[in-house]
Phi, psi and omega in degrees: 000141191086359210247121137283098174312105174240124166215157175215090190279351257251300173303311172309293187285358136301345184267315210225044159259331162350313209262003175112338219281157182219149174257133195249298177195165198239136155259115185275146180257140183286008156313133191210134177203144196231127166283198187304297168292015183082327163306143189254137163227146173242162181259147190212151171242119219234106193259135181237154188240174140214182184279184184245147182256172198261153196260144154296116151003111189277168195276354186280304180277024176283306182271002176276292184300335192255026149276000000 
């Protein structure tokens, strides 16, 4: 009670959805640690997906059919 949540995912997941990436899920950890000011932070561990792209034809096998 009393305790205020602050997270900010919001500059990770702009820096890499540029690259396809999702944020999928957040796990929180039983890390726990209090600084100077009485505040508590914990480390989460944060799982990103992006989808699979469909692959181009590689170049081998082109010249493998044009033997």
């Amino acid at each position: 009670q009393g305790a205020e949540v602050q997270t900010d995912y919001v500059p990770l997941l702009n820096s890499l959805a540029m690259y396809g990436w999702q944020l999928t899920c957040v796990l929180p950890t039983p890390i726990v640690k209090t600084n100077r000011e009485g505040n508590l932070s914990t480390k989460q561990i944060v799982f990103l997906q992006r989808p699979s792209l469909p692959q181009k034809a590689k170049k081998k096998e082109s010249k493998v059919n044009s033997l």
